[in-house]
C-alpha positions, 0 to 999 in steps of 0.5 A: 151346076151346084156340084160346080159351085161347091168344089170352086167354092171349096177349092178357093177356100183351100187355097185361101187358107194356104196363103198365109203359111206360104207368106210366111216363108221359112225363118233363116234359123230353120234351114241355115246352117250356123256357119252361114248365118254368122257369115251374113251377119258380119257381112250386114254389119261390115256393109252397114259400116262402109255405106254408112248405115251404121254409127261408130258406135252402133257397129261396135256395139254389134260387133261387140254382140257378135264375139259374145255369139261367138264365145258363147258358142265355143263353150257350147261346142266345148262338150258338144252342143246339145239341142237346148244350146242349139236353139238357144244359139239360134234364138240369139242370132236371130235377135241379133240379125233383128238388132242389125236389121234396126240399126241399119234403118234406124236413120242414124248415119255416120258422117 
């Protein structure tokens, strides 16, 4: 019976310790290609535009952030995109999906 105990004990703990990796789930930037994530990206952006989510001024600014993005990857790509441009492109389009993601909530709406 304390054998029984023991494992159920010791097997709750294991799972209750595995919980929060698996809550926190892969990030975009891990798996998806770059391609693919400047898709979603100017699909929120063009989505927040026609719903009205965005301000006129919000989408530009964005759109604005996004060719930088763009051009910024370009140069990279120029000599070949090394490692440290490469997360550095991923850290940057990660901070502009979080941009998005605020503005769109931010509860400014074009009339």
């Amino acid at each position: 019976m304390k054998r029984l105990v023991l494992s159920l004990v010791a097997a709750a703990s294991l799972a209750g310790a595995a919980v929060p990796a698996f809550a926190q789930g892969p990030r975009p930037s891990d798996w998806q290609p770059l391609a693919q994530r400047q898709d979603q990206i100017e699909h929120r952006i063009d989505d927040g535009v026609r719903s009205g989510q965005l301000t006129r001024r919000e989408a530009r600014s964005l759109h604005d952030q996004f060719r930088s993005l763009l051009r910024l990857e370009d140069r990279y790509r120029h000599d070949g995109m090394n490692p440290r441009e490469r997360a550095d492109l991923e850290r940057r389009y990660d901070a502009l999906a979080d941009r998005v993601r605020f503005e769109k909530h931010d509860g400014q709406f074009r009339r």
